[in-house]
N, C-alpha and C positions, 0 to 999 in steps of 0.2 A: 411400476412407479407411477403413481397417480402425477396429474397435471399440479396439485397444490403444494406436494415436498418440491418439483421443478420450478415451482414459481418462487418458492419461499428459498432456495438457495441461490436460485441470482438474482433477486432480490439482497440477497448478504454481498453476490460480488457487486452490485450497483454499489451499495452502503458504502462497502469500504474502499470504494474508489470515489466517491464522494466525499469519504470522510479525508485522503490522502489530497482530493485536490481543496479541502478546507485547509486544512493542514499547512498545506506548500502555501497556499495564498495568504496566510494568516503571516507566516515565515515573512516572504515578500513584502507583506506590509511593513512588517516590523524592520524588515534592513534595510527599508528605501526611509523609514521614519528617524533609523540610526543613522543613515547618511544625512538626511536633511537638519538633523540634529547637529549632527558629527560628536555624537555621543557612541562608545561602544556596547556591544552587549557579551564582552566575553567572558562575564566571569565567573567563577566556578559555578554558583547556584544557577545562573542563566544555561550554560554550557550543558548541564546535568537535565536543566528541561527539554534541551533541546533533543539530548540523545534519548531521553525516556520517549520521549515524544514522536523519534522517528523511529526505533525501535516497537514502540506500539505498531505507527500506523503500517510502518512493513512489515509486521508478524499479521495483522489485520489481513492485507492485501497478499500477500503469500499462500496466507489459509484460503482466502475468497479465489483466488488462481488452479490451487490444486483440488478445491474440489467441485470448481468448475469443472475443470478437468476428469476429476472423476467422473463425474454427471454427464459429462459430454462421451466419455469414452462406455459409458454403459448403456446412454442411448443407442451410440452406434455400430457400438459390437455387441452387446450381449442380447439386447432387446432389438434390436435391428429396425428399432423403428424412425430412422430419420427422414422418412417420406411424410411423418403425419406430424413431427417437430421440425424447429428451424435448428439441423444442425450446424451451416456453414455459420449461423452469425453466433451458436453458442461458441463454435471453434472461433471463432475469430475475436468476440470476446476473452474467450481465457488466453488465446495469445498474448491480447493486449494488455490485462494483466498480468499475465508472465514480464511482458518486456516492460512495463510499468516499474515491477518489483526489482528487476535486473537494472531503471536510473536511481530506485533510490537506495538499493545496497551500496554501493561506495561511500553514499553520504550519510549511514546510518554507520558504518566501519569508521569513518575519518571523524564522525563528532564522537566516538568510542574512545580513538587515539587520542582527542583531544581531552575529554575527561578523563582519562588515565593521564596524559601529561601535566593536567592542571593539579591532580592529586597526588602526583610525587611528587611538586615543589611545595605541597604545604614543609 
C-alpha cells in the first residue's frame, strides 16, 4: 500500500468527522436560536431533516471508522509495517471515531422514532 491510498483515506476519516462536528454545531445553533426565539422546530418537514441529516452524517462517519480500521489493521498485521507508519495514532483515531459514532447512534434512532411518530398521526 503506497503512502498516497493512506493519506487519501484518513483524509475521508478527517472529512467526515468534520463534517459531523459541522453538523452537531449547526444543530446547536439552531436550538439555542429556538430557545432565544422560544419558537419550536418540531415539525414534521423539520423533524425529517433532521433524521436524514444524522443518518447521513453517521453512515459518513461509521464508513470513515471501519475503514480506518481496516487500514489500520493491515498495516499492522499483514504488512507488519508499523515501525515506518504511525500506528498507535491511526489506532487511536479509528477509536475515536468508533466511539464518536457509538454518541450519535441513539440520537439518529430517537429522531427515527420521532419521524415515525410524527407520521402516524397524519
Amino acid at each position: 500500500m503506497n503512502e498516497l491510498t493512506l493519506v487519501l483515506w484518513t483524509s475521508y476519516l478527517v472529512s467526515a468527522a468534520a463534517l459531523q462536528c459541522l453538523w452537531s454545531l449547526a444543530l446547536t445553533i439552531l436550538y439555542f436560536y429556538a430557545l432565544l426565539v422560544g419558537r419550536s422546530y418540531r415539525t414534521r418537514r423539520a423533524t425529517a431533516i433532521l433524521c436524514v441529516g444524522d443518518w447521513i452524517t453517521g453512515a459518513l462517519t461509521f464508513t470513515a471508522a471501519c475503514v480506518s480500521a481496516g487500514i489500520t489493521t493491515f498495516i499492522s498485521d499483514d504488512v507488519e509495517a508499523c515501525y515506518e507508519n504511525h500506528c498507535p495514532s491511526f489506532m487511536a483515531a479509528t477509536a475515536m471515531a468508533f466511539l464518536s459514532w457509538f454518541t450519535v447512534a441513539p440520537c439518529c434512532l430517537l429522531n427515527l422514532a420521532s419521524v415515525v411518530h410524527k407520521l402516524q398521526r397524519l
